[in-house]
N, C-alpha and C positions, 0 to 999 in steps of 0.2 A: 481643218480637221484636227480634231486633239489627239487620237491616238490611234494608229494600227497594231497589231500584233500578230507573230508567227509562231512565237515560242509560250509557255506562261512567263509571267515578268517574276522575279525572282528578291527584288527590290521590296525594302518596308514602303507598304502605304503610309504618306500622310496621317492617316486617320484609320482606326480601327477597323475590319470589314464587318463591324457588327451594328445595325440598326440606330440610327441617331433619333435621340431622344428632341422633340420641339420644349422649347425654351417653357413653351406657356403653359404645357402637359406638365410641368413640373413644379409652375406657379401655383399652378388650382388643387395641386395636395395640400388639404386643407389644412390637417395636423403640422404642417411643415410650419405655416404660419411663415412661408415667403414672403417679400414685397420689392417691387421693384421697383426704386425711388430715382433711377439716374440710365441713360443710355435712351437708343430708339427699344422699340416695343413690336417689332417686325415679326410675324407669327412665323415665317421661315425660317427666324431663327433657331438653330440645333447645335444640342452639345452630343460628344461622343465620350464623354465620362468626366471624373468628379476627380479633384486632388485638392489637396493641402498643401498649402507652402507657405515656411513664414520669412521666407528669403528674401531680402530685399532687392536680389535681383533675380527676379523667376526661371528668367529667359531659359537659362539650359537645363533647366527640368520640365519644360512643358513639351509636348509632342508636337500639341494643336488641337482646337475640339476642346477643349477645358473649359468646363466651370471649376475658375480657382479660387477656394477659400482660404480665405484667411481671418487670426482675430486682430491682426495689425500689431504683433508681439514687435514685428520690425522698424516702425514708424519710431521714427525721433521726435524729440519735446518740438524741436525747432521746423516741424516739418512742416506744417501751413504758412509759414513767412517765404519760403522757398518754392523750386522747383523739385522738390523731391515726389508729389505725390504725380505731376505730369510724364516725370520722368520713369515711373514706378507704373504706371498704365500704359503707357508707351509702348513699352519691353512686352508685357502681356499682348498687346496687340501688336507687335510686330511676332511675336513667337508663334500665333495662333489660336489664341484664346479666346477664348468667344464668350465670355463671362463672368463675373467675379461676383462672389459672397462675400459679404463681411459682416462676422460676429460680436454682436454686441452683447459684451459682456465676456472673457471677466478684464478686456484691459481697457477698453472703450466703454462708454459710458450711450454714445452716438456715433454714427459716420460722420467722421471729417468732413469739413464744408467742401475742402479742397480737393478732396478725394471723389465727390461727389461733381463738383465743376469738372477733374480729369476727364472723367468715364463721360462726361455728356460731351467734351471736347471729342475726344477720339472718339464717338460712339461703340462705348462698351456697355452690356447693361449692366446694373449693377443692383443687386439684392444684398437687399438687408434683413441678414438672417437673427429671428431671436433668441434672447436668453435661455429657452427654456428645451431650445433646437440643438442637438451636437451635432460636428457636421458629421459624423458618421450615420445619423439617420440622412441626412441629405443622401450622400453616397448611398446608402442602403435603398433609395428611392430613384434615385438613377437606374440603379444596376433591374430593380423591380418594373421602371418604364420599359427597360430594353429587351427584360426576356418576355414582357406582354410584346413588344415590338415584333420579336425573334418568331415568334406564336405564330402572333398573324400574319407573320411574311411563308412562315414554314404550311398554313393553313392554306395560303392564296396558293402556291404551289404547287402544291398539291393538286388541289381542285383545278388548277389551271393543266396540271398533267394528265388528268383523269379526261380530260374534255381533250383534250388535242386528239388526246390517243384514241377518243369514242368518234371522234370527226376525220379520224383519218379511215376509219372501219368504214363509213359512211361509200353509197355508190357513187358517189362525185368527191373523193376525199381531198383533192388539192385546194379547190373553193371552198372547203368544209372547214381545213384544217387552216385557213389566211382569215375565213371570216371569225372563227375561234380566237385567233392570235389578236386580232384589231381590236377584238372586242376587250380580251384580257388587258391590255396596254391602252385601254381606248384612245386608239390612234389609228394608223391606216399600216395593212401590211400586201408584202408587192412581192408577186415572184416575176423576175428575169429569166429571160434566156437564154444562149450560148453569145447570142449577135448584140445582147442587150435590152430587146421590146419587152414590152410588161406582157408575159402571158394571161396570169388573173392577177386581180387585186380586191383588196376589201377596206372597210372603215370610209371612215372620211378626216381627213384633216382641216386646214383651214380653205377659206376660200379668195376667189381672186385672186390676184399678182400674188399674196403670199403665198397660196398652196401651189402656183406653178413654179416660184421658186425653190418651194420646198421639195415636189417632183424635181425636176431638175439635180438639186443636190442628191439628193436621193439618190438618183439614178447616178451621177457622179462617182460617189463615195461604193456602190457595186462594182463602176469598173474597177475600181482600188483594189478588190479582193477576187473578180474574176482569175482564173487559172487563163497565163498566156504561155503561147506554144510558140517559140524561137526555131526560126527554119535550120536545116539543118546546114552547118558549114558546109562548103566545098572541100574544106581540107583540113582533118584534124588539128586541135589549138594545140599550141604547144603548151609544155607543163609551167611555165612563164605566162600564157596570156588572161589578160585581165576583161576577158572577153564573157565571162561568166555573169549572168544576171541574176540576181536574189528573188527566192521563191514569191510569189503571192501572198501574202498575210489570208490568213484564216477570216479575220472577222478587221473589224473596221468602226468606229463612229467617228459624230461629228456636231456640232450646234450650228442650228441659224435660229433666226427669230422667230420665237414661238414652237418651236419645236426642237427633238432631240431625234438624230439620225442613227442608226447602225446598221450594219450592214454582213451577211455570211456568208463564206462561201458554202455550197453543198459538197456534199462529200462524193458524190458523183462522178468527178473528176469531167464532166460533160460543160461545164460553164456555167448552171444554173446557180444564179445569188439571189438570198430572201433579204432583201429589205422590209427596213420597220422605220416610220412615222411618228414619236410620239409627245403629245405635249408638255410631258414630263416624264421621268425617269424614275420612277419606286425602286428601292432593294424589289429585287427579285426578277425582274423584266429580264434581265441579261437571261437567267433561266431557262424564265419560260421561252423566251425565242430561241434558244440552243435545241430545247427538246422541240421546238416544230422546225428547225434547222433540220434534227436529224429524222424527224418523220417524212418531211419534204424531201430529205436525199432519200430515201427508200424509196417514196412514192415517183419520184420522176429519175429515178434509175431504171426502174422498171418500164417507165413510160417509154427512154429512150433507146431501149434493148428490148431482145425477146429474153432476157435472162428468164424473169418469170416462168413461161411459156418453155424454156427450155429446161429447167428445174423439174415444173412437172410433169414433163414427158420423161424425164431421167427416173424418177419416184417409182413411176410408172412400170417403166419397163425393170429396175428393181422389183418388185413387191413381182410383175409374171415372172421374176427366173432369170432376167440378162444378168450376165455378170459385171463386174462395177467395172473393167475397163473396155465392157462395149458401151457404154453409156456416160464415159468419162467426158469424152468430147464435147458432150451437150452441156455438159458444165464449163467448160473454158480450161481446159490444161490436162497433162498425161503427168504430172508429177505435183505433188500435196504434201500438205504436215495437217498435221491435226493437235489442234488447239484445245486444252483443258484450263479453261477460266475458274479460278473462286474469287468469287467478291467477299472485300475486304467485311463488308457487313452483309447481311441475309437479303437473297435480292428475288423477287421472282416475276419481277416487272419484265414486259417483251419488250418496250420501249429501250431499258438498259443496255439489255442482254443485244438487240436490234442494233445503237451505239455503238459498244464493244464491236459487234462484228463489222460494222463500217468504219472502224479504224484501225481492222486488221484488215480490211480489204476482199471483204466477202457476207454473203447473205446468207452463207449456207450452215446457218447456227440450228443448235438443242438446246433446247432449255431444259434443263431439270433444275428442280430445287436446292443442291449444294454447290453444282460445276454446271457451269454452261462450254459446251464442246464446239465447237467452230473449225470447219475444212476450210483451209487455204491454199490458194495456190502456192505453189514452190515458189514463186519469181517475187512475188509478198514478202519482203524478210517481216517476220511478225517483231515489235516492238512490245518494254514496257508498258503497260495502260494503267494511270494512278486508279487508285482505289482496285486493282483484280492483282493478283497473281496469277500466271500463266506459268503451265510447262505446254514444250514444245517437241513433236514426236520430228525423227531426220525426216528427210525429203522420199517418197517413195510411190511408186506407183498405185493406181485403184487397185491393183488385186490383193496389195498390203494393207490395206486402209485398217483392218483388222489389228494388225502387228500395230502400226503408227499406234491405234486410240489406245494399247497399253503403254506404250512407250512416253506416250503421255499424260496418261494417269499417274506413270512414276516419275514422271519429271516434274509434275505438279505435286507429288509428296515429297519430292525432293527439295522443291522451294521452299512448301511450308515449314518443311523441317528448319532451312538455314535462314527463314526470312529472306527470301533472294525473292525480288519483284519481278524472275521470268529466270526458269530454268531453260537450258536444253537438253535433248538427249546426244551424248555422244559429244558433247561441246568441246573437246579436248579438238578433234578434227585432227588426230597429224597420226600419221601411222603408227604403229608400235609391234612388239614382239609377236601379239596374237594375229596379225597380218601373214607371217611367213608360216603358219598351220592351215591346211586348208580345210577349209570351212568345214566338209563333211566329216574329217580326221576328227575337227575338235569337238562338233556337234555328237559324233560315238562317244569319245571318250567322258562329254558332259551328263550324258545320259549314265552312264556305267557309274560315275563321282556320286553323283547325286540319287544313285535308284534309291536308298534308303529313304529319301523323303517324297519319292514320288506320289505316294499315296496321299500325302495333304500336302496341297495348295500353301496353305498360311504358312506352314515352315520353314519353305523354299521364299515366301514373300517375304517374308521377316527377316529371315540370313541375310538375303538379298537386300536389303534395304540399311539394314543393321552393317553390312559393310560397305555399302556406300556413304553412310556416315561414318566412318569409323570407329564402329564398335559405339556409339553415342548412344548411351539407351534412353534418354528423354528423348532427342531429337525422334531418335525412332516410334518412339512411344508417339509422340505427336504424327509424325509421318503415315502411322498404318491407325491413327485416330482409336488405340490401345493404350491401358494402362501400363506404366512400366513394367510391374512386374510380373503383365503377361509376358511383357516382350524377352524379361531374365529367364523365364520358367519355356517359354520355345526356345530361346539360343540353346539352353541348359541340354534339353530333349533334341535338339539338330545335334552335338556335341555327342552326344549317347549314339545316337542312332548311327552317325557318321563315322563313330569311334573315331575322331579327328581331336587334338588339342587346338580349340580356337583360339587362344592368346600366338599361336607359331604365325609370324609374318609370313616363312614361307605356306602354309597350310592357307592361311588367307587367301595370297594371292592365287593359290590354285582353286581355291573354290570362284573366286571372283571371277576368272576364267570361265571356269565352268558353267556359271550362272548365265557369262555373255553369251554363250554359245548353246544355251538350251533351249 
């Protein structure tokens, strides 16, 4: 197996994550007037970008993935009697280069013989680039393969996301959405069960002894990322014992011959793994088999629960009249937050939003076009998710659910405002002074502080916001998605109306009060 993962890996790649360019996509630009006079001629071979060095010893400026050029400004008179140019290809290809140009002209007349004997020794290829070439059109030809590269990977994507998602709509959507995937990867895709057996599968991969080996592995590298359930002790471990076993990895691949394996777990938390079969690996497969990862955990959540079935009888009896916590039940919990997601860019894809909500641990998402809102259960602590900001409402019963979705609309302005990748409401969590008033004492007295602004809404949300940031009028300005100097011209008018000096700390903190208790 080459690698599992649980966490993202955090580490620089080797090589760029961006699109490798093939060696001979870069020959056949014609105006380059490349040639390649030395090395194998392997159409697999790819570079992942373009440098210059006239260092006679490359090694610690290359990455790996290079085409290095050079005009040979480093080369000594006495270099062909010697071992300098062996020595000098050598370094390249132990660094990771996969490459080299050399420009003839203005210090070379030709490629060195010797330099040309190195590169066929170590099999480097070696171009010989002309007079009339700088190597910054090279470079600039590189960089022009990889975003047609970027294109067509970002293009295949797409269209592969559009099809998953139209095949899981389908009335057989499991076989819909595995014959979709084999076909994208054209290779074979296999969903698992909780015990292991292939429920369906699609594609074909190789035949005889190799494709049963390649089933086999297959099936292997599933258990790898299966969730396993450890029975319970008899008797609590102690805070010393080494008795703890490390989670599942999420995902998993693996090589045998003729094909490339990976493996994921569903988000179901029920056992189901999608395996994938494929004869090779393109940018972008990891993708697309994430998104029918996460269509498959929707579609066989449902399969193995009545969640579904129990959602919509909850809707239901909502929309006659029950109130939310005679119908809580049917949704799994008597305690919830409520989730307000903005994506980092404009999202209005269900697929996403669908995501999102399976790795907060619930189905029971809204899509709208700026925030997608999502009920959780309480026992779910909700986590950062890259690419969204989240605010999150406290924990509180269905007949609150109302109170939570503000609570968390301002804890979602409250992130945007600070750049915080997941607000809470109330995060502080530890008692304080406004605990020893009781509730109803301070909810009178907040209503009497604040009657002057009762009649608009926005003045009370602005104050309100405005001292949660303290006093910050961009932030706020961003927070209530207002320009600043609305946000001057209502403090100014809350100020007025309140006959209050808002610069007094103590005046703050008593409106602050006030605000929590209205």
């Amino acid at each position: 197996m080459e690698e599992t993962s649980t966490m993202p890996d955090l580490t620089i790649p080797p090589t760029p994550p961006t699109p490798p360019v093939p060696l001979s996509a870069l020959l056949a630009v014609e105006d380059l007037g490349l040639r390649q006079i030395a090395g194998p001629t392997d159409p697999d071979i790819v570079i992942h970008w373009a440098h210059t060095s006239e260092m006679p010893d490359p090694y610690p400026y290359l990455l790996g993935g290079e085409l290095l050029l050079t005009a040979g400004v480093h080369i000594p008179e006495a270099a062909g009697s010697g071992t300098y140019f062996a020595d000098y290809v050598s370094r390249i290809v132990e660094a990771g280069g996969v490459a080299l140009g050399f420009g003839v002209a203005p210090v070379h007349d030709t490629v060195p013989r010797a330099l040309v004997a190195a590169c066929d020794h170590y099999d480097l290829p070696l171009l010989e680039v002309p007079p009339p070439t700088p190597f910054s059109r090279v470079a600039r030809a590189v960089w022009q393969l990889m975003a047609q590269a970027r294109l067509a990977e970002l293009r295949r994507v797409t269209e592969a996301q559009q099809s998953l998602a139209a095949a899981a709509s389908r009335p057989d959507p499991v076989p819909s959405v595995l014959r979709q995937l084999a076909q994208r990867v054209s290779g074979r895709a296999v969903l698992y069960g909780p015990d292991g057996t292939e429920i369906a599968a699609a594609g074909r991969g190789a035949a005889g002894a190799e494709a049963r080996a390649t089933r086999e592995a297959l099936a292997g590298l599933a258990r790898v990322v299966r969730p396993t359930e450890s029975p319970a002790p008899a008797t609590p471990p102690s805070p010393t014992s080494s008795s703890a076993t490390a989670p599942s990895p999420t995902s998993a691949t693996d090589t045998v011959p003729g094909a490339h394996l990976s493996a994921y777990a569903l988000g179901t938390g029920q056992g189901f793994v999608l395996g994938v079969a494929a004869p090779h690996r393109d940018p972008g497969d990891h993708t697309i088999a994430s998104v029918a990862a996460v269509l498959l955990s929707l579609l066989t959540g449902e399969h193995q629960s009545r969640t579904g079935a129990d959602r919509s009888s909850a809707l239901v009896r909502l929309l006659l009249g029950a109130p939310p916590q005679d119908v809580a039940a049917l949704l799994g919990g008597d305690r919830w937050v409520v989730v307000h997601a903005a994506p980092d860019t404009p999202v209005s894809d269900p697929v996403a939003a669908s995501a999102l909500g399976a790795a907060l641990g619930s189905a029971l998402i809204d899509l709208a076009p700026e925030v997608v809102r999502v009920l959780v259960p309480a026992d779910r602590e909700p986590a950062p998710q890259p690419g969204w900001t989240l605010g999150v409402s406290a924990p509180v019963a269905p007949r609150d659910w109302p109170a939570a979705d503000t609570q968390a609309a301002r804890a979602l302005a409250r992130a945007r405002a600070t750049r915080a990748p997941l607000v809470r409401h109330g995060a502080a969590g530890r008692p304080g002074l406004a605990e020893l008033v009781p509730h109803g004492e301070a909810e009178a007295h907040a209503r009497t502080l604040l009657a002057p602004l009762a009649a608009n809404p926005a003045l009370t949300e602005t104050l309100r916001t405005w001292l949660s940031l303290h006093g910050s009028w961009d932030r706020t300005a961003v927070a209530l998605a207002v320009h600043r100097n609305t946000v001057r011209q209502r403090i100014v008018r809350c100020a007025a109306l309140l006959d209050a000096d808002l610069d007094d700390p103590d005046v703050r903190m008593e409106l602050w009060f006030g605000l929590r208790h209205l």
